[in-house]
C-alpha angles and dihedrals in degrees: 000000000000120000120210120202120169097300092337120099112177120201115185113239098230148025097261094047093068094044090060095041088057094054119089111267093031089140098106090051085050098053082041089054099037096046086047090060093041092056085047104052102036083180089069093077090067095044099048117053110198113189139215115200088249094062099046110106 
């Protein structure tokens, strides 16, 4: 299972990763997942533009 966001693809890095990503509720596993790859690649953030409604134009 491979998730696509906008220039982001997150793998997950085991077996048992997947499986839980694939149970309902998984959320927390995937903002785990997801952080874990943001703190590792410090180039994501610029590639990568999240919005608050305050800072769309």
């Amino acid at each position: 299972m491979i998730l696509h966001a906008p220039r982001l693809t997150l793998r997950p890095r085991t077996a048992e990763d997947a499986v839980r990503l694939a149970q309902p509720g998984s959320g927390p596993l995937l903002a785990e997942l997801l952080s874990r790859r943001i703190r590792s690649r410090v180039q994501l953030a610029h590639e990568c533009k999240w919005y608050t409604r305050e800072d769309q134009p």
